[in-house]
N, CA, C and O atoms as a Maestro MAE file, in Angstrom:
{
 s_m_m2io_version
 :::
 2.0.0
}

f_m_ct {
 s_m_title
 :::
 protein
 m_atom[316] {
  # First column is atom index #
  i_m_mmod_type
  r_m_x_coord
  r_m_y_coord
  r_m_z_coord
  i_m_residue_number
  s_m_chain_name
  s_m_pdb_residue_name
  s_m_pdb_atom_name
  i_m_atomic_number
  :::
  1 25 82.879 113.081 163.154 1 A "UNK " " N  " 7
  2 3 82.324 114.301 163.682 1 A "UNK " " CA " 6
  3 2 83.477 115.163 164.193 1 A "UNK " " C  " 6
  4 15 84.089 114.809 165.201 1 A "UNK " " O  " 8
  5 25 83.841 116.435 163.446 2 A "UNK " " N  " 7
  6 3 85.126 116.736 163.931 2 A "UNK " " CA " 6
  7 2 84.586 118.048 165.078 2 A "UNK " " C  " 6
  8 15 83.670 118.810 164.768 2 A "UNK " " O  " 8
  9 25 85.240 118.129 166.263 3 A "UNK " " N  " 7
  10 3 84.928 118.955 167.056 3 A "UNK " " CA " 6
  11 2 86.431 120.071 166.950 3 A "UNK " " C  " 6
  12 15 87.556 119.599 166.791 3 A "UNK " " O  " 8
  13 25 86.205 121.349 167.054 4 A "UNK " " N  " 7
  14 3 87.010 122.329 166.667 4 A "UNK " " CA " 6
  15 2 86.966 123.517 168.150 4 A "UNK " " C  " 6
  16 15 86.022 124.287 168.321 4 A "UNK " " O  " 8
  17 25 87.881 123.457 168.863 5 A "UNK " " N  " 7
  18 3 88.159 124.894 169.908 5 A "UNK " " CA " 6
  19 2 88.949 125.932 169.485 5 A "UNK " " C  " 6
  20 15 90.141 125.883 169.182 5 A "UNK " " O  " 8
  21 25 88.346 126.700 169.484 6 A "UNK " " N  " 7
  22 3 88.854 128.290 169.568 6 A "UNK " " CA " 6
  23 2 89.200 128.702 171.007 6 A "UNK " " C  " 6
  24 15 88.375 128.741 171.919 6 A "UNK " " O  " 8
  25 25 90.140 128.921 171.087 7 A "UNK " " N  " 7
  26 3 90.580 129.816 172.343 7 A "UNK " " CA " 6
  27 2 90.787 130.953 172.421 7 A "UNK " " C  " 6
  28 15 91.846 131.028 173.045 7 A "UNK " " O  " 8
  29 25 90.318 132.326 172.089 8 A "UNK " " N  " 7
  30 3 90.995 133.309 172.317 8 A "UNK " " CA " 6
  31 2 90.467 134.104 173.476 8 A "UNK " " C  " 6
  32 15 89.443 133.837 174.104 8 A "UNK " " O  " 8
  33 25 91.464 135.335 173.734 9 A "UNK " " N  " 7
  34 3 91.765 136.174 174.885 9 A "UNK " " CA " 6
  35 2 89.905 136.905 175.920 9 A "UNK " " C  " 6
  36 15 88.863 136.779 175.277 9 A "UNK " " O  " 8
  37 25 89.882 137.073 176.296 10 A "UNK " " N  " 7
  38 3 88.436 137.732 176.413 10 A "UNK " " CA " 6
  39 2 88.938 139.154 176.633 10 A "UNK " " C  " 6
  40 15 88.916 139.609 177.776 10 A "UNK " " O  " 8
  41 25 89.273 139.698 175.876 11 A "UNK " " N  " 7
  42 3 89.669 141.367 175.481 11 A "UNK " " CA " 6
  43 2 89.001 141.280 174.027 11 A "UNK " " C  " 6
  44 15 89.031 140.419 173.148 11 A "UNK " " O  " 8
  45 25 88.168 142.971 174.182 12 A "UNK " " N  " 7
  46 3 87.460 143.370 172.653 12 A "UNK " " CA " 6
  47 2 88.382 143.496 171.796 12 A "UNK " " C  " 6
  48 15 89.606 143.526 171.921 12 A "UNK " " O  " 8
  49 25 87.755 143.565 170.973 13 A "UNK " " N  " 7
  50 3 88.532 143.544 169.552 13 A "UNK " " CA " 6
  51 2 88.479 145.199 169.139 13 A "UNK " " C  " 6
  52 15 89.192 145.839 168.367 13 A "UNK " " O  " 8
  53 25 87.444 145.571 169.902 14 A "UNK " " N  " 7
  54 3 87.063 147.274 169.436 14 A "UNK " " CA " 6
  55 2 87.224 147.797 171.260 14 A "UNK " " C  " 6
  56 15 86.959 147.166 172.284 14 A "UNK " " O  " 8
  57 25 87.911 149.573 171.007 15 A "UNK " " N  " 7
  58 3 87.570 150.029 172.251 15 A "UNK " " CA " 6
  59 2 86.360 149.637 173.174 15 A "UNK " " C  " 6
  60 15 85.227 149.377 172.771 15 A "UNK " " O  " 8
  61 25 86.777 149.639 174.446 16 A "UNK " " N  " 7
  62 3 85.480 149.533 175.256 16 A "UNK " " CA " 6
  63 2 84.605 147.947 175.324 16 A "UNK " " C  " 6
  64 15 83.591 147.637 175.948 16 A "UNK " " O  " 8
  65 25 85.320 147.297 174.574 17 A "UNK " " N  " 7
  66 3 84.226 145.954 174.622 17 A "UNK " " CA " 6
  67 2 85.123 144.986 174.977 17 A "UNK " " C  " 6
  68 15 86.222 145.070 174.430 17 A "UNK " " O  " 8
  69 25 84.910 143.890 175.918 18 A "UNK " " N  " 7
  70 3 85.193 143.306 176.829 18 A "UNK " " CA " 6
  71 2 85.453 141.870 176.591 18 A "UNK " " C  " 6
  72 15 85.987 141.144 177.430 18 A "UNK " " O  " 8
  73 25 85.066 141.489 175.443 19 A "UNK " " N  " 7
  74 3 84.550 139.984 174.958 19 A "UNK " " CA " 6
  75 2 84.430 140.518 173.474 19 A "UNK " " C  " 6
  76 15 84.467 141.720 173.211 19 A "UNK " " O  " 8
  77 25 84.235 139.211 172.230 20 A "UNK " " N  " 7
  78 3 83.762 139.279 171.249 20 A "UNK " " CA " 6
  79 2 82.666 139.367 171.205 20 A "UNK " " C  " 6
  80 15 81.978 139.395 172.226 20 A "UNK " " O  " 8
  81 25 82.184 139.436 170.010 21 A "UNK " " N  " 7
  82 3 80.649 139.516 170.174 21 A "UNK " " CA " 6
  83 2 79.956 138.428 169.890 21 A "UNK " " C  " 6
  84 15 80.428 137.325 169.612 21 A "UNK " " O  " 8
  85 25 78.403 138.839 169.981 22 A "UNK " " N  " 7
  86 3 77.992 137.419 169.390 22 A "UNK " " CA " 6
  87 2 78.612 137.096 167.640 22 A "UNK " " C  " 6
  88 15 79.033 136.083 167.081 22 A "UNK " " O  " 8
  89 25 78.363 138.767 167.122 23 A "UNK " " N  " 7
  90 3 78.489 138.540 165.378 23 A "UNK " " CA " 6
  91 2 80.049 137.939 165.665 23 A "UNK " " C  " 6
  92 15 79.994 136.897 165.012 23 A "UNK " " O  " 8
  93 25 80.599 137.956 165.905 24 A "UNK " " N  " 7
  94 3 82.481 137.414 165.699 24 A "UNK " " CA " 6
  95 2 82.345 135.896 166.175 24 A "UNK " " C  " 6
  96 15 83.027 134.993 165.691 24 A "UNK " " O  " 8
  97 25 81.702 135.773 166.848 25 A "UNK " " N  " 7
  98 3 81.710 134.402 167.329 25 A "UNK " " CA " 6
  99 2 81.151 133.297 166.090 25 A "UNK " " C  " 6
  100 15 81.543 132.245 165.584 25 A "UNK " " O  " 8
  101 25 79.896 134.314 165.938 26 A "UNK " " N  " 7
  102 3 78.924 133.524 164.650 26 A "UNK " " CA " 6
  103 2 79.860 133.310 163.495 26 A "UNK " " C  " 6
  104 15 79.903 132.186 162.995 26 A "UNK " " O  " 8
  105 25 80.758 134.460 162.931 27 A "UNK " " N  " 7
  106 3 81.591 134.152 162.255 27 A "UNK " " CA " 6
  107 2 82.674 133.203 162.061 27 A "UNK " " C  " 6
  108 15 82.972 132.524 161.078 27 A "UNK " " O  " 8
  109 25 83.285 133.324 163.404 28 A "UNK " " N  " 7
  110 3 84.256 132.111 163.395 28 A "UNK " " CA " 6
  111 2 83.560 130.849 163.185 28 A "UNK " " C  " 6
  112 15 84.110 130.098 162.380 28 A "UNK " " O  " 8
  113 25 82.229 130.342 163.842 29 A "UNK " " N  " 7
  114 3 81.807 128.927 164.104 29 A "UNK " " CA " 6
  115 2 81.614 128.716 162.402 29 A "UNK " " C  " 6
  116 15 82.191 127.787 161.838 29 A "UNK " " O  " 8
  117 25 80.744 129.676 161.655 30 A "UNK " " N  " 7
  118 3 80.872 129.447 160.101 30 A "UNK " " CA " 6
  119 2 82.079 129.354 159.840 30 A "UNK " " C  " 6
  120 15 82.432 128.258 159.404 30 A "UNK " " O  " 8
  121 25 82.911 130.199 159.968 31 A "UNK " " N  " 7
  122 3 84.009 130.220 159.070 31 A "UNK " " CA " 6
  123 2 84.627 129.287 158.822 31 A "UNK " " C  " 6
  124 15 84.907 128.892 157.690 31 A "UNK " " O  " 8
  125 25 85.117 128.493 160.487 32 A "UNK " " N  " 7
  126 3 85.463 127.252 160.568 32 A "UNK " " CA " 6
  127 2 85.082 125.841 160.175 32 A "UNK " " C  " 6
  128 15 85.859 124.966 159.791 32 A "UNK " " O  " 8
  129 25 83.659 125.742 160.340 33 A "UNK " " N  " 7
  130 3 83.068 125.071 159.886 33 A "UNK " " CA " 6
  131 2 82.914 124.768 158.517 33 A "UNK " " C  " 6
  132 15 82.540 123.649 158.164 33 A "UNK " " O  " 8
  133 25 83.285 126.078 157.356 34 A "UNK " " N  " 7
  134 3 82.780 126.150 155.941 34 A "UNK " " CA " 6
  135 2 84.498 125.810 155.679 34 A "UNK " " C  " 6
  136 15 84.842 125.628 154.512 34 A "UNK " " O  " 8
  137 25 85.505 125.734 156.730 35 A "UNK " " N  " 7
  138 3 86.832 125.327 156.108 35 A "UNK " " CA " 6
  139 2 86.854 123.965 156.593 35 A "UNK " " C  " 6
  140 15 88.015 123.620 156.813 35 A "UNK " " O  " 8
  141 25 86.227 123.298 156.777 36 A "UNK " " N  " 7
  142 3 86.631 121.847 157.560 36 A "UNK " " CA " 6
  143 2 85.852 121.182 156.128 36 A "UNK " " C  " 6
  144 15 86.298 120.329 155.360 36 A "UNK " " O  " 8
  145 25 84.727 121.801 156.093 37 A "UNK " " N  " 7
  146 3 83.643 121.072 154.681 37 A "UNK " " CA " 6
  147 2 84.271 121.135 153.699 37 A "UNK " " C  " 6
  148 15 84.298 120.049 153.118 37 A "UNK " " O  " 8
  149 25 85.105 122.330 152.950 38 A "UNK " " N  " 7
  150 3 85.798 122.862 151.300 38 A "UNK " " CA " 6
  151 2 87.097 121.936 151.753 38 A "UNK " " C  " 6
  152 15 87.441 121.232 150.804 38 A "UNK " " O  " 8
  153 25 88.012 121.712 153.070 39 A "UNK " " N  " 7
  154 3 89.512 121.149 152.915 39 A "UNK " " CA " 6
  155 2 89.047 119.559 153.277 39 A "UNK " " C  " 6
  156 15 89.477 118.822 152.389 39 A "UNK " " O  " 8
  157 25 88.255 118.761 154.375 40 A "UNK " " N  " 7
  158 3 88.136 117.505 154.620 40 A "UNK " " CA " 6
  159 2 86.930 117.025 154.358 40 A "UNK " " C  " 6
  160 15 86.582 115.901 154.720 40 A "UNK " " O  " 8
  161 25 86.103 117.920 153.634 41 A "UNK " " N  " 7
  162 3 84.320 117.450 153.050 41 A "UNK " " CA " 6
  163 2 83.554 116.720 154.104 41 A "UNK " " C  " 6
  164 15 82.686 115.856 153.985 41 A "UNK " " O  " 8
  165 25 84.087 117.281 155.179 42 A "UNK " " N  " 7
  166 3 83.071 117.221 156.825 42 A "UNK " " CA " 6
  167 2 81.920 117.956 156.501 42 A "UNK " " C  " 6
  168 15 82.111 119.051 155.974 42 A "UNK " " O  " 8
  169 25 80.399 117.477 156.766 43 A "UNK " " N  " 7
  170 3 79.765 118.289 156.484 43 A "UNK " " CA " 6
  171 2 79.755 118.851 157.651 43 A "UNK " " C  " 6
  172 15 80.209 118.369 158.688 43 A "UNK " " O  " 8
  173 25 78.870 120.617 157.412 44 A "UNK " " N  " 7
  174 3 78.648 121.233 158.284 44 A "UNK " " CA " 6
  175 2 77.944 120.820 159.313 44 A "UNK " " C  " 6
  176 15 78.525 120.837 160.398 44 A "UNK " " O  " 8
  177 25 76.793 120.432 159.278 45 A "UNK " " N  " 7
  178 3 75.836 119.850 159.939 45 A "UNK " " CA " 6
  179 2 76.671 118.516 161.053 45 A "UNK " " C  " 6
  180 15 75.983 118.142 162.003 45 A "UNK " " O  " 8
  181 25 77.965 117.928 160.903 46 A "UNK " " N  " 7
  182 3 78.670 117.594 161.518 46 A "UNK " " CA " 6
  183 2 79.640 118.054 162.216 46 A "UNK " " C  " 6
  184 15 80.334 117.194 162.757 46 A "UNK " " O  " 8
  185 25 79.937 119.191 162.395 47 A "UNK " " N  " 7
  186 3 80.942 119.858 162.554 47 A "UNK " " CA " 6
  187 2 80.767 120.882 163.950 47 A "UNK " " C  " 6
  188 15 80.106 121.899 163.743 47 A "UNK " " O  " 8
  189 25 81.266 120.703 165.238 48 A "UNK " " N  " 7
  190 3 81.196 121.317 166.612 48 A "UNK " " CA " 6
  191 2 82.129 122.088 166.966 48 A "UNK " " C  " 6
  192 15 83.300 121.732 167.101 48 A "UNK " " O  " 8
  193 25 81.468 123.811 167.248 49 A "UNK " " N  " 7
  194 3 83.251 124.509 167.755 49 A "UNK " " CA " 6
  195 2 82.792 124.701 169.097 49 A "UNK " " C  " 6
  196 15 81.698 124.474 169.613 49 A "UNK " " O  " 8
  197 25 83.515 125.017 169.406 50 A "UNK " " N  " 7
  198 3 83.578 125.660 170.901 50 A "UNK " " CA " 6
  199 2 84.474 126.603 170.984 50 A "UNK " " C  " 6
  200 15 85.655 126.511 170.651 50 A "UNK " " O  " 8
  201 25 83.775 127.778 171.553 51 A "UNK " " N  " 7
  202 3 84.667 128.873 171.432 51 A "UNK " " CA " 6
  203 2 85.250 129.140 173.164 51 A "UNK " " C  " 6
  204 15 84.598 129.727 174.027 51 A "UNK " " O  " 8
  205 25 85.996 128.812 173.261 52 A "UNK " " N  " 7
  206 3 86.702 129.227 174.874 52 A "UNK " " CA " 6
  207 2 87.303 130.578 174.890 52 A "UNK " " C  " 6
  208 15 88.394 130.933 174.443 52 A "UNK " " O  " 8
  209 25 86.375 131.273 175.495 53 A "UNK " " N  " 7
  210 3 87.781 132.759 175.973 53 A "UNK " " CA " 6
  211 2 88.100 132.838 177.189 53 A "UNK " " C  " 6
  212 15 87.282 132.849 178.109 53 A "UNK " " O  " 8
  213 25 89.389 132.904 177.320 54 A "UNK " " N  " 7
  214 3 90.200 133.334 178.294 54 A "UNK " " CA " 6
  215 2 90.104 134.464 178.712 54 A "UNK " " C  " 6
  216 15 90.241 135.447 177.984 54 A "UNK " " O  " 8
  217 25 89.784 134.536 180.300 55 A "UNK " " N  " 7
  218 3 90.280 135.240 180.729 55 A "UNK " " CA " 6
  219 2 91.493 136.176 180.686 55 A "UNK " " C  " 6
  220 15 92.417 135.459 180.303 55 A "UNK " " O  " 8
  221 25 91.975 137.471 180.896 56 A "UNK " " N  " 7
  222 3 93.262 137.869 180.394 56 A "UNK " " CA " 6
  223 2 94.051 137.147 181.916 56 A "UNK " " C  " 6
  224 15 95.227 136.827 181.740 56 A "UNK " " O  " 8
  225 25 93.598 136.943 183.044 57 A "UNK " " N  " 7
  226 3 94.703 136.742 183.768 57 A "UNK " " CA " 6
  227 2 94.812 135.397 184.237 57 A "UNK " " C  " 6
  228 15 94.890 135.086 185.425 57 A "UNK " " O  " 8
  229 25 94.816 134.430 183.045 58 A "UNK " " N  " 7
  230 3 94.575 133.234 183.196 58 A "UNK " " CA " 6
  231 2 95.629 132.469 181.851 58 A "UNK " " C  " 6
  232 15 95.853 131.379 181.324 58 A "UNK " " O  " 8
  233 25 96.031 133.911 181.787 59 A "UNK " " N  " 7
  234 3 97.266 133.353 180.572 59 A "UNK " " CA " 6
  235 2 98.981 134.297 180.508 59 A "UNK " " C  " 6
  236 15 98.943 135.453 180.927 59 A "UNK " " O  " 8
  237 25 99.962 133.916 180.144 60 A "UNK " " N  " 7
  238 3 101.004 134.499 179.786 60 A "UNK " " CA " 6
  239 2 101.642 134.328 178.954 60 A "UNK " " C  " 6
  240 15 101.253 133.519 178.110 60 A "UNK " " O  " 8
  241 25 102.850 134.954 178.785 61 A "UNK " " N  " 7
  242 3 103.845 135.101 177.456 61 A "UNK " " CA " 6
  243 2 105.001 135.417 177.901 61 A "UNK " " C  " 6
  244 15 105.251 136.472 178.484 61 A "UNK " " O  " 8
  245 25 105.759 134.567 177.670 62 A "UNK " " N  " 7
  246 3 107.602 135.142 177.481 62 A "UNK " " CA " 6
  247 2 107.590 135.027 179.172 62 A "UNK " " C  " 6
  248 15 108.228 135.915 179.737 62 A "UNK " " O  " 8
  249 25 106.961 134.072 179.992 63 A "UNK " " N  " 7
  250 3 107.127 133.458 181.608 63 A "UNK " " CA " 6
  251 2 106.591 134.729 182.604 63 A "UNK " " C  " 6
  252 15 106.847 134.885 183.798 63 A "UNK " " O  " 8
  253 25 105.644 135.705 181.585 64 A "UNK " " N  " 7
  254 3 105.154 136.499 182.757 64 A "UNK " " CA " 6
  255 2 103.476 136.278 182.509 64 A "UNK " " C  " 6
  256 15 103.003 135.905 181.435 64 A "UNK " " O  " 8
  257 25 102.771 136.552 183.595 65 A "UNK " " N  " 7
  258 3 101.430 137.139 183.054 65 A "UNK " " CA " 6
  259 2 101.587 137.968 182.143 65 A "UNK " " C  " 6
  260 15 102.498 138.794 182.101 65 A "UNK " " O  " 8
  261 25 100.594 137.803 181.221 66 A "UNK " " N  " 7
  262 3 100.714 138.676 180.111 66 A "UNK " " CA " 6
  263 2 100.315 140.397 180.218 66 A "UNK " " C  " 6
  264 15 100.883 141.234 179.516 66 A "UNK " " O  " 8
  265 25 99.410 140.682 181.066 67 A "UNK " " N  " 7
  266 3 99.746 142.367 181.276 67 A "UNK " " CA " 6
  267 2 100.867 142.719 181.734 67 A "UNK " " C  " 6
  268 15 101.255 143.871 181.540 67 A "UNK " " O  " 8
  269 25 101.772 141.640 182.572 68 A "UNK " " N  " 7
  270 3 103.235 142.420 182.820 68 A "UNK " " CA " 6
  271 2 104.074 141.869 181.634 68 A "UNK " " C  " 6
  272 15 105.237 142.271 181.585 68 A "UNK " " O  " 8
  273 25 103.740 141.183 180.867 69 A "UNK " " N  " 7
  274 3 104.789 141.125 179.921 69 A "UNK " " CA " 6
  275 2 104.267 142.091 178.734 69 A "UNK " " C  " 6
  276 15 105.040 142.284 177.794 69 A "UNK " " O  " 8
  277 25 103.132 142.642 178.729 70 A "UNK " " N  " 7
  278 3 102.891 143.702 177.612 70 A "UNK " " CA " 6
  279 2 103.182 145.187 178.359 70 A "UNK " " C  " 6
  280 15 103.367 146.124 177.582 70 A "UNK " " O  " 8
  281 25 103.219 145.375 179.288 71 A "UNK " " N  " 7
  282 3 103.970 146.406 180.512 71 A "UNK " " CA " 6
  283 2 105.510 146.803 180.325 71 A "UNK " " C  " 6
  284 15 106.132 147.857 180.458 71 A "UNK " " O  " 8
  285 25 105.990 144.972 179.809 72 A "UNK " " N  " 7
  286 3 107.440 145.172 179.570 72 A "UNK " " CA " 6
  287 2 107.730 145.890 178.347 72 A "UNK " " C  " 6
  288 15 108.361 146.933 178.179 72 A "UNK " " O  " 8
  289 25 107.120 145.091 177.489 73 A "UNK " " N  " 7
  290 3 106.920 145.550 176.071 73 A "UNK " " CA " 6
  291 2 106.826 147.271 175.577 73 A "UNK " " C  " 6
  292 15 107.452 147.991 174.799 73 A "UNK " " O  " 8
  293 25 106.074 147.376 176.188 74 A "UNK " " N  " 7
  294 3 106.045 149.003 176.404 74 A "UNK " " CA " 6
  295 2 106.706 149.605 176.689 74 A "UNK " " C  " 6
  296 15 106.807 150.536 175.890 74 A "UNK " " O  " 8
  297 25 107.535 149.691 177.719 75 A "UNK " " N  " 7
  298 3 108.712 150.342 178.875 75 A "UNK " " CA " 6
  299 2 109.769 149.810 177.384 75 A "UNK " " C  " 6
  300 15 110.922 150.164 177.630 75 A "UNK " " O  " 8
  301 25 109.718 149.337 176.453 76 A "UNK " " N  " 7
  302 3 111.197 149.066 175.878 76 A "UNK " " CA " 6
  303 2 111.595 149.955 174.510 76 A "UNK " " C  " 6
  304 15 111.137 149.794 173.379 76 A "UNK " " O  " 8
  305 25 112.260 150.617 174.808 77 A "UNK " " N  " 7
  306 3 112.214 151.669 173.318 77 A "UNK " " CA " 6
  307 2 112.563 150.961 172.105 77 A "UNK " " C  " 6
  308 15 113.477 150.138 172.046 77 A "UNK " " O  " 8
  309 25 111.544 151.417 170.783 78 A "UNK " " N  " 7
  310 3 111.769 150.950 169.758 78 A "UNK " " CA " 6
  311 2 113.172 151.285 169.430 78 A "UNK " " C  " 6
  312 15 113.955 152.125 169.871 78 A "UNK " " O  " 8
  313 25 113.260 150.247 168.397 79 A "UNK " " N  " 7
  314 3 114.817 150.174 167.371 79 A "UNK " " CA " 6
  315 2 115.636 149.308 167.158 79 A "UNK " " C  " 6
  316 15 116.595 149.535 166.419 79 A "UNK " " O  " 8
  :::
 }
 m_bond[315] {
  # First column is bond index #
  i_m_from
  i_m_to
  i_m_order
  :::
  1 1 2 1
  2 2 3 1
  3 3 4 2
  4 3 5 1
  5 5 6 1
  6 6 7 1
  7 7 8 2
  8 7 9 1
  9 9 10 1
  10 10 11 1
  11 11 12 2
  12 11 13 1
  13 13 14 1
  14 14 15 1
  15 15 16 2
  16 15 17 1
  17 17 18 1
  18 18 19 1
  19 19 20 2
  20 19 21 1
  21 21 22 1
  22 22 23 1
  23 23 24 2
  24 23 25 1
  25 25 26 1
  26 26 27 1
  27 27 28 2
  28 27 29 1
  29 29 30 1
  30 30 31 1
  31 31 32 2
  32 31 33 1
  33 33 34 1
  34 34 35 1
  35 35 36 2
  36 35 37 1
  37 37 38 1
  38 38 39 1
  39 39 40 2
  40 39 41 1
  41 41 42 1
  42 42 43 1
  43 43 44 2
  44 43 45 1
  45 45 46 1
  46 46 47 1
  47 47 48 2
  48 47 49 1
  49 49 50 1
  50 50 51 1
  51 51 52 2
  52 51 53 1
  53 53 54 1
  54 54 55 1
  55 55 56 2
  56 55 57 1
  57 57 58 1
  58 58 59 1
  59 59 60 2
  60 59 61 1
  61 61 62 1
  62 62 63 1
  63 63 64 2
  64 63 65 1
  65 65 66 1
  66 66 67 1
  67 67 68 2
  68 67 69 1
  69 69 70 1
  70 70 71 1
  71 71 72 2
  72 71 73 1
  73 73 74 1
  74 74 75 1
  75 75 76 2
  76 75 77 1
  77 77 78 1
  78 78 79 1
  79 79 80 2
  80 79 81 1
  81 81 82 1
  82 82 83 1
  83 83 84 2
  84 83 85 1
  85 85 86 1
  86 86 87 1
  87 87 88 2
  88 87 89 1
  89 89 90 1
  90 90 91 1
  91 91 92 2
  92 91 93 1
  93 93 94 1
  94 94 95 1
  95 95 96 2
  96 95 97 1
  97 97 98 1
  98 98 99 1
  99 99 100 2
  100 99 101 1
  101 101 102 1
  102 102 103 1
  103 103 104 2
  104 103 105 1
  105 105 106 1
  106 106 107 1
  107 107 108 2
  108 107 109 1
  109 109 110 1
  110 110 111 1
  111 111 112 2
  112 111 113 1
  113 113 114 1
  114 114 115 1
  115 115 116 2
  116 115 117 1
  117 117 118 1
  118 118 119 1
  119 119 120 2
  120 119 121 1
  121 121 122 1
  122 122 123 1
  123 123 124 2
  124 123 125 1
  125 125 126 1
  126 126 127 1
  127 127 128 2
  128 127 129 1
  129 129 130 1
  130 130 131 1
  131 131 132 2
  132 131 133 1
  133 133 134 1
  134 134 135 1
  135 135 136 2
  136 135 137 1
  137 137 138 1
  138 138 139 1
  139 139 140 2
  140 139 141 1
  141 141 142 1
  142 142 143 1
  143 143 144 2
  144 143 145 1
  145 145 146 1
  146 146 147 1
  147 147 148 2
  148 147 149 1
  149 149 150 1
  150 150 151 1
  151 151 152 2
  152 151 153 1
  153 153 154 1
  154 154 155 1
  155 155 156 2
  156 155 157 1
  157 157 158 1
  158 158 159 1
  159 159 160 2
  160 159 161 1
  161 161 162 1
  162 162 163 1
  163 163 164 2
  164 163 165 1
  165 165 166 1
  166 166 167 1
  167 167 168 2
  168 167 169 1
  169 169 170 1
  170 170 171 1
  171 171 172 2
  172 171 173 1
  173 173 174 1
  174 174 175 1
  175 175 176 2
  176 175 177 1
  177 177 178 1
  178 178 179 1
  179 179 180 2
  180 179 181 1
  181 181 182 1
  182 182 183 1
  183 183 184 2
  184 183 185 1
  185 185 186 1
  186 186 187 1
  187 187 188 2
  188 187 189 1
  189 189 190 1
  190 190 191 1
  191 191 192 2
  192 191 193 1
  193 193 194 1
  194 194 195 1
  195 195 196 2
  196 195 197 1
  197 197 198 1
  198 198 199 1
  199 199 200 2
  200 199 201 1
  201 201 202 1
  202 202 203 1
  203 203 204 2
  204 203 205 1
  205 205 206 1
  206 206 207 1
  207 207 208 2
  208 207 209 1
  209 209 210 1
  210 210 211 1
  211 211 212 2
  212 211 213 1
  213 213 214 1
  214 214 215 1
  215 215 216 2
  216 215 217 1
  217 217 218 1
  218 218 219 1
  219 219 220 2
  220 219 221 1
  221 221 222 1
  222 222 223 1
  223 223 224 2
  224 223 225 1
  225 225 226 1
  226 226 227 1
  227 227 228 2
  228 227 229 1
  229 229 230 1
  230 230 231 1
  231 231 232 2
  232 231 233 1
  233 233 234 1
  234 234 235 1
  235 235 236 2
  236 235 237 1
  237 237 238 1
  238 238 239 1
  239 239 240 2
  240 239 241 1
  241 241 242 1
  242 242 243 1
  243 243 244 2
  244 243 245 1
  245 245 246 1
  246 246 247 1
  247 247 248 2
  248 247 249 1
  249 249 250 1
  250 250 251 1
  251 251 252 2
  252 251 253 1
  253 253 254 1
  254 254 255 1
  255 255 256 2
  256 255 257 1
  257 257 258 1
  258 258 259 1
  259 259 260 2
  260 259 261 1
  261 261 262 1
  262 262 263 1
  263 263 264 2
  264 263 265 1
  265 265 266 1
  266 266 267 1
  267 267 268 2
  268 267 269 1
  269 269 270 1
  270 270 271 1
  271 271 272 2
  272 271 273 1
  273 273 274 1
  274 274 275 1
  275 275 276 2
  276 275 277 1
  277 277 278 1
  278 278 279 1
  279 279 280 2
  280 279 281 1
  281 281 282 1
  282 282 283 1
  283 283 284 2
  284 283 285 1
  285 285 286 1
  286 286 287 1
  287 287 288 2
  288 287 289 1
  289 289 290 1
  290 290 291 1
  291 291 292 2
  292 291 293 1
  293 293 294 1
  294 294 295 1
  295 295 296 2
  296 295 297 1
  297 297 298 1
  298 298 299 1
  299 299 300 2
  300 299 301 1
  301 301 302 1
  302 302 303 1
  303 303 304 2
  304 303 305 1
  305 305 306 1
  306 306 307 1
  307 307 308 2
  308 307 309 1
  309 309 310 1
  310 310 311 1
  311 311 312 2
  312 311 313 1
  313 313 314 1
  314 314 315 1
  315 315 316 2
  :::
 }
}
């Protein structure tokens, strides 16, 4: 029974939205699920995701919280 986590950010994917949606979610749990069945012939009907989103201030990058390290990112002129 293979169990599968998704972790991503809880920032929309589209202006203004806060979280994924349900349709993105539904997608991934298929998606994932229909790649575990076609690469290790797990059936679906066996197959558990869990989708975890993070909070944004419950994660970082490059040893900062990540809004100050995308803060940095910004402040740095291309080239």
């Amino acid at each position: 029974m293979p169990i599968v986590t998704i972790q991503i950010t809880r920032e929309g994917t589209e202006p203004g939205a806060e979280s994924a949606t349900a349709e993105q979610k539904a997608a991934l749990i298929q998606g994932v699920s229909r790649l575990l069945l076609d690469v290790l012939g797990k059936p679906m009907e066996s197959t558990f995701v869990v989708i975890d989103e993070v909070e944004l201030e419950n994660w970082g990058w490059g040893g900062l919280p990540v809004e100050q390290f995308r803060a940095q990112r910004r402040s740095r002129p291309s080239g």
